[in-house]
PDB file of N, CA, C and O in Angstrom:
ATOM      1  N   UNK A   1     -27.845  22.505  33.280  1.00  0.00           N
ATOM      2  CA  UNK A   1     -27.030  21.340  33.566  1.00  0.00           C
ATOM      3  C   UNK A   1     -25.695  21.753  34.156  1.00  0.00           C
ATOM      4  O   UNK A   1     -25.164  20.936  34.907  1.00  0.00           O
ATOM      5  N   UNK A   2     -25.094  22.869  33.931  1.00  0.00           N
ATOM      6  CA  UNK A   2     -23.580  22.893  34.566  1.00  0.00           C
ATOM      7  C   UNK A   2     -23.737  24.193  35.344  1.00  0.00           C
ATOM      8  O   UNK A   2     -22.803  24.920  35.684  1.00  0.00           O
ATOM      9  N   UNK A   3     -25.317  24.445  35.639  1.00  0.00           N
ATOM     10  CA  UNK A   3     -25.128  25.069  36.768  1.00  0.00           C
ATOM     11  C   UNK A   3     -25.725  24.872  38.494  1.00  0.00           C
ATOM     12  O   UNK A   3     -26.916  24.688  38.748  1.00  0.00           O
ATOM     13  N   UNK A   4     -25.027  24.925  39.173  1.00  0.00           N
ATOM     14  CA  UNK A   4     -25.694  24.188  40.734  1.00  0.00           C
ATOM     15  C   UNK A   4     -25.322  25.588  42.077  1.00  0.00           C
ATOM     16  O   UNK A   4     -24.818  26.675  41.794  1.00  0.00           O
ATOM     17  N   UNK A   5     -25.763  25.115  43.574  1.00  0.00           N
ATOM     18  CA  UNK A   5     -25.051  25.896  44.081  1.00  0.00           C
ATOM     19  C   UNK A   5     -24.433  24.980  45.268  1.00  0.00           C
ATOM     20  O   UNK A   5     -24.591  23.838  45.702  1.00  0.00           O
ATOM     21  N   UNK A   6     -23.450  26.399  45.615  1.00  0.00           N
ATOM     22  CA  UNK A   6     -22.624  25.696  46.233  1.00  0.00           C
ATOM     23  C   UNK A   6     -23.167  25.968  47.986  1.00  0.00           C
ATOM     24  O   UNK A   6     -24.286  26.417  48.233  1.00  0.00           O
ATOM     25  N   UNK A   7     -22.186  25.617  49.044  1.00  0.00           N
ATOM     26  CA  UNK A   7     -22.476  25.717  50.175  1.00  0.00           C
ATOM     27  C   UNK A   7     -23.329  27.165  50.937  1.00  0.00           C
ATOM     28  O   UNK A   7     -24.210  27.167  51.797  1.00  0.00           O
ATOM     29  N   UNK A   8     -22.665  28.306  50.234  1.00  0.00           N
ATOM     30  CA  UNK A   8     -23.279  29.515  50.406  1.00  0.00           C
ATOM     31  C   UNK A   8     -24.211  30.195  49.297  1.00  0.00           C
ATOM     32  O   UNK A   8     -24.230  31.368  48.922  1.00  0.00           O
ATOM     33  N   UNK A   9     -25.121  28.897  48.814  1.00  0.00           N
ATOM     34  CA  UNK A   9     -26.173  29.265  47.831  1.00  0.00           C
ATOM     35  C   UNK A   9     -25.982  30.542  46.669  1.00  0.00           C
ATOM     36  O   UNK A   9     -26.773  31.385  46.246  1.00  0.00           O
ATOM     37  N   UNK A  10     -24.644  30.272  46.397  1.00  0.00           N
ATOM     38  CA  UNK A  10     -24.028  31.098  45.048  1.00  0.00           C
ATOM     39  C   UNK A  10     -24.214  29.916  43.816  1.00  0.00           C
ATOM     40  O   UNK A  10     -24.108  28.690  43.840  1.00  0.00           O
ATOM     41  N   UNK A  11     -24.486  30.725  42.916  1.00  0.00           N
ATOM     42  CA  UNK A  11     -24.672  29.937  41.660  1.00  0.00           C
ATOM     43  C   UNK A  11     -23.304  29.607  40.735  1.00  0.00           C
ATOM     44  O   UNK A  11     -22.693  30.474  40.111  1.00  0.00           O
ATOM     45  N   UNK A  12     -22.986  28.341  40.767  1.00  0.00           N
ATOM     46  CA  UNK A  12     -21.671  27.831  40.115  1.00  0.00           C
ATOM     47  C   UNK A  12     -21.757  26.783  38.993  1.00  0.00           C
ATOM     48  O   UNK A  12     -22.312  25.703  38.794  1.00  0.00           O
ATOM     49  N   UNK A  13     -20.844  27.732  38.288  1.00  0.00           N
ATOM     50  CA  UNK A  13     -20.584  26.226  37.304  1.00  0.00           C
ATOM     51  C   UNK A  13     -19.579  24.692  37.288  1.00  0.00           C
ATOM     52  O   UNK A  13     -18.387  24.391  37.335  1.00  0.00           O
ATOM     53  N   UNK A  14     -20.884  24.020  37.192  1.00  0.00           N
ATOM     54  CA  UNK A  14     -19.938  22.676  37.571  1.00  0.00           C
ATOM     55  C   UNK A  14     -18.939  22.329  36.551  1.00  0.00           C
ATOM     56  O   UNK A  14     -19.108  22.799  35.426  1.00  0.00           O
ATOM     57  N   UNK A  15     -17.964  21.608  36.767  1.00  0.00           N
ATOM     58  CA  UNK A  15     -17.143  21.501  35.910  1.00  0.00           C
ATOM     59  C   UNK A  15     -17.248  20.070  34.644  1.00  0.00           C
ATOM     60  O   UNK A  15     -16.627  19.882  33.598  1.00  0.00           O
ATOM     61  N   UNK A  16     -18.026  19.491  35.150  1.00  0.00           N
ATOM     62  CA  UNK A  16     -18.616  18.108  34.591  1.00  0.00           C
ATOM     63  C   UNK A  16     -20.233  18.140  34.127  1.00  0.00           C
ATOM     64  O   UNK A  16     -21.222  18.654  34.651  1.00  0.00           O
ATOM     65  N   UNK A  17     -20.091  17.553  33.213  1.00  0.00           N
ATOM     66  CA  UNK A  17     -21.892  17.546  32.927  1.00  0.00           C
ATOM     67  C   UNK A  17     -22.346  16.456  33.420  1.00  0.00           C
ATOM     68  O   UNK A  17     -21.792  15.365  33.285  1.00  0.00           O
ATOM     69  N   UNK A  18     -23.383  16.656  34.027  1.00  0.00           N
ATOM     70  CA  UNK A  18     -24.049  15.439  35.382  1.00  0.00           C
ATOM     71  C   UNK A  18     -24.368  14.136  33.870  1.00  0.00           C
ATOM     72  O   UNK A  18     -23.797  13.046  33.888  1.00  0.00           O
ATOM     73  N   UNK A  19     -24.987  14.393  33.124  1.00  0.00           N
ATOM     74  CA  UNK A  19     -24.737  13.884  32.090  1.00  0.00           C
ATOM     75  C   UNK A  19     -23.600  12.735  31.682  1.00  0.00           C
ATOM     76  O   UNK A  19     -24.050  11.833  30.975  1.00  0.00           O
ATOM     77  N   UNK A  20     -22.672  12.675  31.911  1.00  0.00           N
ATOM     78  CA  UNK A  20     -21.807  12.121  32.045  1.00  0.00           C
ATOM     79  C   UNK A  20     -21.196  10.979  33.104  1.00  0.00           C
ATOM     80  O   UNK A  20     -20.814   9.854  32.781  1.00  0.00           O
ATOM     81  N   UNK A  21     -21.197  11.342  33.961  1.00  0.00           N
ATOM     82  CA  UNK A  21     -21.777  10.294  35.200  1.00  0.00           C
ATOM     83  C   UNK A  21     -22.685   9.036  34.954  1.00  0.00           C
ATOM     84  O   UNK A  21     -22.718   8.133  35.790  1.00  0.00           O
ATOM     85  N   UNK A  22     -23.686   8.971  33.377  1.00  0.00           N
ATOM     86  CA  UNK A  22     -24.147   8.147  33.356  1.00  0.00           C
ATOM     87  C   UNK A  22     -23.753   7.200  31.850  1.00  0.00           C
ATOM     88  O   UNK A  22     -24.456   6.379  31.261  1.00  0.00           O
ATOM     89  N   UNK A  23     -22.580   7.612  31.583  1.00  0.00           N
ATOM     90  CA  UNK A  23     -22.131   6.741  30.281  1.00  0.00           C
ATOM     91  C   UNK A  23     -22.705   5.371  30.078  1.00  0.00           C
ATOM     92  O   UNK A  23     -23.427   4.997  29.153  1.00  0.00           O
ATOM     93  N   UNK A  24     -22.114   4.464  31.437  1.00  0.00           N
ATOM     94  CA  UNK A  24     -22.790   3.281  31.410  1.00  0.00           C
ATOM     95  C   UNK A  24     -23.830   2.783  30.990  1.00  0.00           C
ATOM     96  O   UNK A  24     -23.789   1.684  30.436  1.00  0.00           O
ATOM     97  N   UNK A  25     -24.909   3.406  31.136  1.00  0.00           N
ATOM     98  CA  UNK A  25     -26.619   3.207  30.631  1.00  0.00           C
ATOM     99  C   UNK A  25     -26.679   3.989  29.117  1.00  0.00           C
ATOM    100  O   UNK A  25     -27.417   3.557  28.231  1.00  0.00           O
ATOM    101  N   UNK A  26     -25.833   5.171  28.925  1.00  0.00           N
ATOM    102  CA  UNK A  26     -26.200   5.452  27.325  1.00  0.00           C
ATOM    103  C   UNK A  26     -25.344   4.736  26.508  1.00  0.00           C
ATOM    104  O   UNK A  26     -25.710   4.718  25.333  1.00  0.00           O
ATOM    105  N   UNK A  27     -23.957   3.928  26.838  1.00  0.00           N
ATOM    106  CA  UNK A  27     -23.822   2.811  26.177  1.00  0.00           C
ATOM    107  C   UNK A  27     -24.376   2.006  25.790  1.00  0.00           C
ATOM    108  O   UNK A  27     -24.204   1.635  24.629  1.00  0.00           O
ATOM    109  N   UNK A  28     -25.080   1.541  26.446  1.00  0.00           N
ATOM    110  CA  UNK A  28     -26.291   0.390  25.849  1.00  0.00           C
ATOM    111  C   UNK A  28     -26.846   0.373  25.417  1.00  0.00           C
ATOM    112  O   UNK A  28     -27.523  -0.644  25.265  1.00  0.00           O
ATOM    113  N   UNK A  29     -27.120   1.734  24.687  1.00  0.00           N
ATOM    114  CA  UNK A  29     -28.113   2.090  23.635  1.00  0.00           C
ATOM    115  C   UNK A  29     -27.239   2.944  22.404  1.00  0.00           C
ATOM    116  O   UNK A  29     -27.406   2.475  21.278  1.00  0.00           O
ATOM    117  N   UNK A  30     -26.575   3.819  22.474  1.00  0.00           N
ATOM    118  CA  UNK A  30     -25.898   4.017  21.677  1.00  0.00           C
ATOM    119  C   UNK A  30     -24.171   3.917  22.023  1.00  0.00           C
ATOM    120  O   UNK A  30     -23.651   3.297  22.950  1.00  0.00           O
ATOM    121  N   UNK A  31     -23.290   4.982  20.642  1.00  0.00           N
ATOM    122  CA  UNK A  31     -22.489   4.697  20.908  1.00  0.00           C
ATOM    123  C   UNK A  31     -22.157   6.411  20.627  1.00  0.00           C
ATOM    124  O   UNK A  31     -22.718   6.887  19.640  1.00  0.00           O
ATOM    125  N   UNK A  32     -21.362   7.246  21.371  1.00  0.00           N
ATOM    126  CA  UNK A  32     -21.545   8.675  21.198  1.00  0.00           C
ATOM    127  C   UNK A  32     -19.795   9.275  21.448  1.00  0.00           C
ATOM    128  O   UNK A  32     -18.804   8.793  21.997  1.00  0.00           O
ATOM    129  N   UNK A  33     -20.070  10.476  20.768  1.00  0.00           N
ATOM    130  CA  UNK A  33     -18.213  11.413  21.356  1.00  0.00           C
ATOM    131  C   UNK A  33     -18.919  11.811  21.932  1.00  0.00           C
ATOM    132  O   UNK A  33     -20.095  11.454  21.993  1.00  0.00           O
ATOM    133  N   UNK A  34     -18.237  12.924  22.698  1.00  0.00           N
ATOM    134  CA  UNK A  34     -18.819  13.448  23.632  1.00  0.00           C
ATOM    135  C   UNK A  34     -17.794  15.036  23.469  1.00  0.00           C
ATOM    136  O   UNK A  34     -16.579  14.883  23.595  1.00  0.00           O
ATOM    137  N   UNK A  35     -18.046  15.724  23.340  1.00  0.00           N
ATOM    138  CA  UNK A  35     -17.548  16.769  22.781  1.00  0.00           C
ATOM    139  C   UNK A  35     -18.191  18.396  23.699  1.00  0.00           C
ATOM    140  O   UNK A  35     -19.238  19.035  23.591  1.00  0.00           O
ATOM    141  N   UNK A  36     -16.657  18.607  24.776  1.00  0.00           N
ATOM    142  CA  UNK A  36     -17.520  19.746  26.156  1.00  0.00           C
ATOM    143  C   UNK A  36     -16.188  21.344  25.091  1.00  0.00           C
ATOM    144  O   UNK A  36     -14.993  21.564  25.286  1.00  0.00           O
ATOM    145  N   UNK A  37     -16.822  21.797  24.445  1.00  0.00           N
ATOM    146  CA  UNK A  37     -15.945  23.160  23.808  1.00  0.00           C
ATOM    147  C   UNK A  37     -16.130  23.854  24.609  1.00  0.00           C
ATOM    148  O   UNK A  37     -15.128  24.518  24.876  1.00  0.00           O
ATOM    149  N   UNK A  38     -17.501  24.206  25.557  1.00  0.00           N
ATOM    150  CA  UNK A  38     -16.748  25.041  26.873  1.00  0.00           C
ATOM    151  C   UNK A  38     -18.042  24.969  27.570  1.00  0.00           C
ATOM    152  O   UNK A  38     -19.054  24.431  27.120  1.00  0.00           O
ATOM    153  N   UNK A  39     -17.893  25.702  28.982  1.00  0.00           N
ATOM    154  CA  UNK A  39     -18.783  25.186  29.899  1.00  0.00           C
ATOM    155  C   UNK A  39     -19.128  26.672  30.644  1.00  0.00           C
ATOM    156  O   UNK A  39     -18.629  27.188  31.644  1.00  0.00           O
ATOM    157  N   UNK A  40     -19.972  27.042  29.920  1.00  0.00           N
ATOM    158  CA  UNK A  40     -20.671  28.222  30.228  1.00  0.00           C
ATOM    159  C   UNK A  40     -21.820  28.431  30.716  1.00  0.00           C
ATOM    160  O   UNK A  40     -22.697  27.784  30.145  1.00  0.00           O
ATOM    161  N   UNK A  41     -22.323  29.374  31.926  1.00  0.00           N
ATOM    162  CA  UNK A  41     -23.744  29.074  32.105  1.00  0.00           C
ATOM    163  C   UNK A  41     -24.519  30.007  31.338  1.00  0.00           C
ATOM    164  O   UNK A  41     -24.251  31.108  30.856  1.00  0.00           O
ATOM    165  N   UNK A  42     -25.836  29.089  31.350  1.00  0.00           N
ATOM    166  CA  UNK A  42     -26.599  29.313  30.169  1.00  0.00           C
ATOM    167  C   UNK A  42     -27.001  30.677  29.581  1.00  0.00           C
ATOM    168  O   UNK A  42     -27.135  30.815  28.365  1.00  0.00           O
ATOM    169  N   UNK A  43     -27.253  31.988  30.719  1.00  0.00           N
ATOM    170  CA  UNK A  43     -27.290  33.588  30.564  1.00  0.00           C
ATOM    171  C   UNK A  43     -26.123  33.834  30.082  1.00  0.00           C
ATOM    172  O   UNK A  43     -26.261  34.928  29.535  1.00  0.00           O
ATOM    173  N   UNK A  44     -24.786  33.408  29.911  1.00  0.00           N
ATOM    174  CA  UNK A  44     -23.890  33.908  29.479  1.00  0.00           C
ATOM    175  C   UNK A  44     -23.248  32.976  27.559  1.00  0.00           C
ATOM    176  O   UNK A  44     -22.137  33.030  27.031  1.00  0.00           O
ATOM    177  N   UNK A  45     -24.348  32.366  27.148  1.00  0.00           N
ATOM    178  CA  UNK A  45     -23.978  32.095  25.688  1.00  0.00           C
ATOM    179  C   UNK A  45     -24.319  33.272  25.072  1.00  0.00           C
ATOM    180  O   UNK A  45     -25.206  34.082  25.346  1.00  0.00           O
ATOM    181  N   UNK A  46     -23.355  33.252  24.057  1.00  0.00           N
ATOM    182  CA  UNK A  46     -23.452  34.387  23.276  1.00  0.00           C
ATOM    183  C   UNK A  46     -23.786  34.232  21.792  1.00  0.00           C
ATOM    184  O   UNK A  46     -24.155  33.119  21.420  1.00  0.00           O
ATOM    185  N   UNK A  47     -23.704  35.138  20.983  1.00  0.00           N
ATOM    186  CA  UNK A  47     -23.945  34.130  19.692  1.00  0.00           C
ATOM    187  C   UNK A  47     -22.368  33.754  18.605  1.00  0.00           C
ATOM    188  O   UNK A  47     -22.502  33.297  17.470  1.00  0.00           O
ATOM    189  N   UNK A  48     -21.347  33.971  19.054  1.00  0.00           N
ATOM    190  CA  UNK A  48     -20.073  33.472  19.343  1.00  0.00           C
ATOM    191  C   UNK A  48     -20.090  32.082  19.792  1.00  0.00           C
ATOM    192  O   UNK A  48     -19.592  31.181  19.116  1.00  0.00           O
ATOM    193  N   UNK A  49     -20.702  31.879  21.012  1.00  0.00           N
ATOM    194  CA  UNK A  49     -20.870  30.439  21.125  1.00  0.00           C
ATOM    195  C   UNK A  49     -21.729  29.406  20.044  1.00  0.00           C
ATOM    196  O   UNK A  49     -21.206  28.341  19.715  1.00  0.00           O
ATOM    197  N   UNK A  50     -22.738  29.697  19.651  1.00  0.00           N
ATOM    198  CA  UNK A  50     -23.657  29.365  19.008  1.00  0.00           C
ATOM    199  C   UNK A  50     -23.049  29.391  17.696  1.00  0.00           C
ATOM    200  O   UNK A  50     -23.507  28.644  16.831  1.00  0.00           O
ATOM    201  N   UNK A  51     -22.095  30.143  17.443  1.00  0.00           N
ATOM    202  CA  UNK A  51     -21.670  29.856  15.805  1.00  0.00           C
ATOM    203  C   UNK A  51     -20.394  28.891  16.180  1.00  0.00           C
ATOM    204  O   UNK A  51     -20.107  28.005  15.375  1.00  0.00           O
ATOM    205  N   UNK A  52     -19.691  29.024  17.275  1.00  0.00           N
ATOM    206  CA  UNK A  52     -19.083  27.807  17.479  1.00  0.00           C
ATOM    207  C   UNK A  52     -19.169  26.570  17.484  1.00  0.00           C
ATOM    208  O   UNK A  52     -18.282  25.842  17.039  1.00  0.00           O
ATOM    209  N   UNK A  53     -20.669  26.001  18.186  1.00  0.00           N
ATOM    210  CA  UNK A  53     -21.086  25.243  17.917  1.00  0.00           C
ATOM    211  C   UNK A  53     -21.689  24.210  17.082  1.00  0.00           C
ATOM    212  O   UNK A  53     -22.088  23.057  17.246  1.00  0.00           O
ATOM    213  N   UNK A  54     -21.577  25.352  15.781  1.00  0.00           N
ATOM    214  CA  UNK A  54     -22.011  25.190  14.470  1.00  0.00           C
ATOM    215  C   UNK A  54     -20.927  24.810  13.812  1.00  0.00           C
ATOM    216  O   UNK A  54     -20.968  23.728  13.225  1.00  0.00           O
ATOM    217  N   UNK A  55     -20.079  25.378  13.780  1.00  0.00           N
ATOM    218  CA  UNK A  55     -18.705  25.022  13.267  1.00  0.00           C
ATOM    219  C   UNK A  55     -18.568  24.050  13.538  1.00  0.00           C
ATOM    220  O   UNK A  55     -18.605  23.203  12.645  1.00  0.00           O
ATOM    221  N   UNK A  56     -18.334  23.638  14.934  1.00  0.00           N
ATOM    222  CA  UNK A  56     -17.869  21.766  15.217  1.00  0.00           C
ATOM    223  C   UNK A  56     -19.046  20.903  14.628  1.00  0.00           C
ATOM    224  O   UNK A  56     -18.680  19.782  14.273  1.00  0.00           O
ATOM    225  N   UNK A  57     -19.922  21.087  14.511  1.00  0.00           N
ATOM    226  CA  UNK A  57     -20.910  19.966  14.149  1.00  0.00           C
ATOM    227  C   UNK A  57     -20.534  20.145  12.187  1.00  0.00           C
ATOM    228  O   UNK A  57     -20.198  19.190  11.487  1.00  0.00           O
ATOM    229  N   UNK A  58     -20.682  21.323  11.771  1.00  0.00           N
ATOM    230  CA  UNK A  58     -20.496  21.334  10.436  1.00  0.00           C
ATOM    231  C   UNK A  58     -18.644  20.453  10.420  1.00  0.00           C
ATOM    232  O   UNK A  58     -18.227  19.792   9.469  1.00  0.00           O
ATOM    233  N   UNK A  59     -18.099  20.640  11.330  1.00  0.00           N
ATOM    234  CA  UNK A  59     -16.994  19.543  10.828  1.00  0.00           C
ATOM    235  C   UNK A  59     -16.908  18.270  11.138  1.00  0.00           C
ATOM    236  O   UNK A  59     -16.251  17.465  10.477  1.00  0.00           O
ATOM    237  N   UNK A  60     -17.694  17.931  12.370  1.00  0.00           N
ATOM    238  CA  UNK A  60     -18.162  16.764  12.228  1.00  0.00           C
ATOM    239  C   UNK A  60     -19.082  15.819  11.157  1.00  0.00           C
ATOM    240  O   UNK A  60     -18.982  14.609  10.949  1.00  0.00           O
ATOM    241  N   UNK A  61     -19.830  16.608  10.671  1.00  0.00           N
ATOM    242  CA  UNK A  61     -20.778  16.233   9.282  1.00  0.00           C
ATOM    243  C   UNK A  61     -19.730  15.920   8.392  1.00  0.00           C
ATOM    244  O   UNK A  61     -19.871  14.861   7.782  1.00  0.00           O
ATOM    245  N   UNK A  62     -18.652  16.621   8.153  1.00  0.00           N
ATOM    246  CA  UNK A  62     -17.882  16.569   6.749  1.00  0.00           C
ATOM    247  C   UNK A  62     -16.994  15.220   7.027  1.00  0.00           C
ATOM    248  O   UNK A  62     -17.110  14.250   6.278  1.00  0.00           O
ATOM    249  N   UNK A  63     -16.036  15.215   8.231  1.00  0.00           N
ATOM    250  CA  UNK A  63     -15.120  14.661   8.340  1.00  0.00           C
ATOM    251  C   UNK A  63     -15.478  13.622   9.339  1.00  0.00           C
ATOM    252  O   UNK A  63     -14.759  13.474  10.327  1.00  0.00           O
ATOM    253  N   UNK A  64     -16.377  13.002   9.185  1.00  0.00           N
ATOM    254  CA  UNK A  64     -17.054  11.592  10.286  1.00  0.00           C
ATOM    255  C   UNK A  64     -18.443  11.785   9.893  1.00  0.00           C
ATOM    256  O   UNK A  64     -19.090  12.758   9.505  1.00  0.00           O
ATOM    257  N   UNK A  65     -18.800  10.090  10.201  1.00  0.00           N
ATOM    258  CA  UNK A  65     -20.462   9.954   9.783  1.00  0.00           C
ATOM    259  C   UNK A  65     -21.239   9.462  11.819  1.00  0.00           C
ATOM    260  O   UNK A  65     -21.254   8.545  12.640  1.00  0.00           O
ATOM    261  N   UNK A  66     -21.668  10.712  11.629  1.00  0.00           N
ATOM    262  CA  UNK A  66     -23.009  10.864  12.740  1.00  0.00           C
ATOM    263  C   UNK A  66     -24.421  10.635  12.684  1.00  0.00           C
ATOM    264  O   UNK A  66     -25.083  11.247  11.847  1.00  0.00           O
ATOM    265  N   UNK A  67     -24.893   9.936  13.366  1.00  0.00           N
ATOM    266  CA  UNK A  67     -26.814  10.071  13.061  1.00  0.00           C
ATOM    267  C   UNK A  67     -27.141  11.130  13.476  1.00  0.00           C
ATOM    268  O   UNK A  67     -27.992  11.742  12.832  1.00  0.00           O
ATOM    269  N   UNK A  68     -26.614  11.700  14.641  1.00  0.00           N
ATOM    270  CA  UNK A  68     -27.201  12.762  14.665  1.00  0.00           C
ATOM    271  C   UNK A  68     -26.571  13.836  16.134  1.00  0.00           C
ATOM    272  O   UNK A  68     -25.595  13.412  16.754  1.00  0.00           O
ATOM    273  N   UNK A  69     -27.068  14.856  16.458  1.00  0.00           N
ATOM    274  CA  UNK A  69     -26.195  15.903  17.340  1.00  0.00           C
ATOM    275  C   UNK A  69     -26.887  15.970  18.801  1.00  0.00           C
ATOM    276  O   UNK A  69     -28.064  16.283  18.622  1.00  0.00           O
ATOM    277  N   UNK A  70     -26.720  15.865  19.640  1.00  0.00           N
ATOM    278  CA  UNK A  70     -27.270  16.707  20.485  1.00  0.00           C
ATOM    279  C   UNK A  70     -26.243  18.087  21.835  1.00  0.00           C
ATOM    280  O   UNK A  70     -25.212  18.342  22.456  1.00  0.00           O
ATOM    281  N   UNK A  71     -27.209  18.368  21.590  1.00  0.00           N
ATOM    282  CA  UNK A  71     -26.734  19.693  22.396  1.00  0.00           C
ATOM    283  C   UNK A  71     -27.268  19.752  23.534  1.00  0.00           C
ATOM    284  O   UNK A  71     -28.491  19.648  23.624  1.00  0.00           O
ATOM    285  N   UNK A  72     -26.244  19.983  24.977  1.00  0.00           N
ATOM    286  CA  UNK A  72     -27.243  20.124  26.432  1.00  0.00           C
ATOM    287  C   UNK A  72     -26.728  21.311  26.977  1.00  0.00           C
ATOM    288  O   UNK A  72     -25.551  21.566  27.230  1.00  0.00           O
ATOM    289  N   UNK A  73     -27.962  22.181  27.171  1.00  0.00           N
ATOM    290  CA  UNK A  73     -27.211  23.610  27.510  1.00  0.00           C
ATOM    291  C   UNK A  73     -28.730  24.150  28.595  1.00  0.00           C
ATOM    292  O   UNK A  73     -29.847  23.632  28.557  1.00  0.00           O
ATOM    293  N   UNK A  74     -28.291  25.292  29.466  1.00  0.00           N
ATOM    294  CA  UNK A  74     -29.696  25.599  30.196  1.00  0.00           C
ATOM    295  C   UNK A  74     -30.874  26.158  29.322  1.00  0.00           C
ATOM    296  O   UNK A  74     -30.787  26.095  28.096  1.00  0.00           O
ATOM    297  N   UNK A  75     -31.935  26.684  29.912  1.00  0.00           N
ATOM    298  CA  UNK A  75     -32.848  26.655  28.978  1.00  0.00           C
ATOM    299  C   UNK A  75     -32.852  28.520  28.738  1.00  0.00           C
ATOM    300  O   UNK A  75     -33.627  29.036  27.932  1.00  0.00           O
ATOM    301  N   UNK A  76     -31.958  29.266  29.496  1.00  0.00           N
ATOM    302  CA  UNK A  76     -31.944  30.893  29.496  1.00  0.00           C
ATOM    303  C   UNK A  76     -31.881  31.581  27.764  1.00  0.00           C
ATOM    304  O   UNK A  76     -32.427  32.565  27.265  1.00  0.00           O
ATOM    305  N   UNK A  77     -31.052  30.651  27.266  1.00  0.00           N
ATOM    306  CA  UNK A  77     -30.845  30.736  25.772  1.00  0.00           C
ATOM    307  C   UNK A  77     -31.221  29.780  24.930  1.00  0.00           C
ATOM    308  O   UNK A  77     -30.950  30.005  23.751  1.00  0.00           O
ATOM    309  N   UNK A  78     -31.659  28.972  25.128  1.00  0.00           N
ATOM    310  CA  UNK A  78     -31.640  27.581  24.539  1.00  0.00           C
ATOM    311  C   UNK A  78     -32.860  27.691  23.169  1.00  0.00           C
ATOM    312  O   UNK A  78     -32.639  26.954  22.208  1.00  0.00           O
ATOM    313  N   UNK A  79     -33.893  28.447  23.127  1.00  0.00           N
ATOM    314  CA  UNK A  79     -34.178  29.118  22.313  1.00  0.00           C
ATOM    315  C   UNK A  79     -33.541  29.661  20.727  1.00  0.00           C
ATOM    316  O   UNK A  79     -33.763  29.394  19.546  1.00  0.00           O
ATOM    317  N   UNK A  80     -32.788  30.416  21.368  1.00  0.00           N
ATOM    318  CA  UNK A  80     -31.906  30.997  20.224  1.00  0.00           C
ATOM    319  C   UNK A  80     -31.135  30.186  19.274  1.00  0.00           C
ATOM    320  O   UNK A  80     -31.039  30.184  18.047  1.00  0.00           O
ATOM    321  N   UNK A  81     -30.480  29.320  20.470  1.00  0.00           N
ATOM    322  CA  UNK A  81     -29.682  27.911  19.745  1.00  0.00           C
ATOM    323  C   UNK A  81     -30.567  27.159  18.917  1.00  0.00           C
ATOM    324  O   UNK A  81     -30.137  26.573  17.923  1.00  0.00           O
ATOM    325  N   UNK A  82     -32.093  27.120  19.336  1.00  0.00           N
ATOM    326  CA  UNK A  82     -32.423  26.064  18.531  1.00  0.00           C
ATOM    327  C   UNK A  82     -32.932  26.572  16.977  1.00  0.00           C
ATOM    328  O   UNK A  82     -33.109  25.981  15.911  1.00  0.00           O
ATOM    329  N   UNK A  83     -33.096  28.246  17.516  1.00  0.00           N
ATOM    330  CA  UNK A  83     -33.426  28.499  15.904  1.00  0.00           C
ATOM    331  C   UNK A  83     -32.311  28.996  14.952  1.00  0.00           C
ATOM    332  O   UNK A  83     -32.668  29.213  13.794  1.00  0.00           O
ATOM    333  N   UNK A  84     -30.739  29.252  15.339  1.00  0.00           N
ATOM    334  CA  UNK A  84     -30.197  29.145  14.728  1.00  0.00           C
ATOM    335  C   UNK A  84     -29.800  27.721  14.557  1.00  0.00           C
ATOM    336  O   UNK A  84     -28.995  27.406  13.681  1.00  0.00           O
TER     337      UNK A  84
END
């Protein structure tokens, strides 16, 4: 998701999650934060990131009531994330 290319077919990270662009339509179904801690492409999460990510959701659990999390990240690691 935040990675595309640019004019000289180099691989870049976008600065926005395309994701986002469509608030309008996931309003209408839910109601969400939206929470970007950083915007890394997907070969470069580490497991630094992944415990970061854990952290914000474990403080979101404590200190606000959520149904539930989602996470949008490429699929290079996305694995790892899901089993930690």
């Amino acid at each position: 998701i935040s990675m595309s290319q640019d004019q000289s077919n180099k691989v870049v990270t976008n600065d926005i999650n395309p994701i986002s662009m469509h608030q309008d339509v996931i309003n209408q179904y839910a109601q969400i934060d939206e929470l970007n801690p950083f915007n890394v492409p997907s070969p470069h999460m580490t497991i630094q990131h992944v415990k970061q990510l854990k952290d914000i959701i474990l403080e979101a659990v404590t200190n606000k009531y959520y149904d539930g999390f989602v996470i949008t990240h490429g699929t290079d690691t996305l694995e790892e994330t899901a089993f930690l």
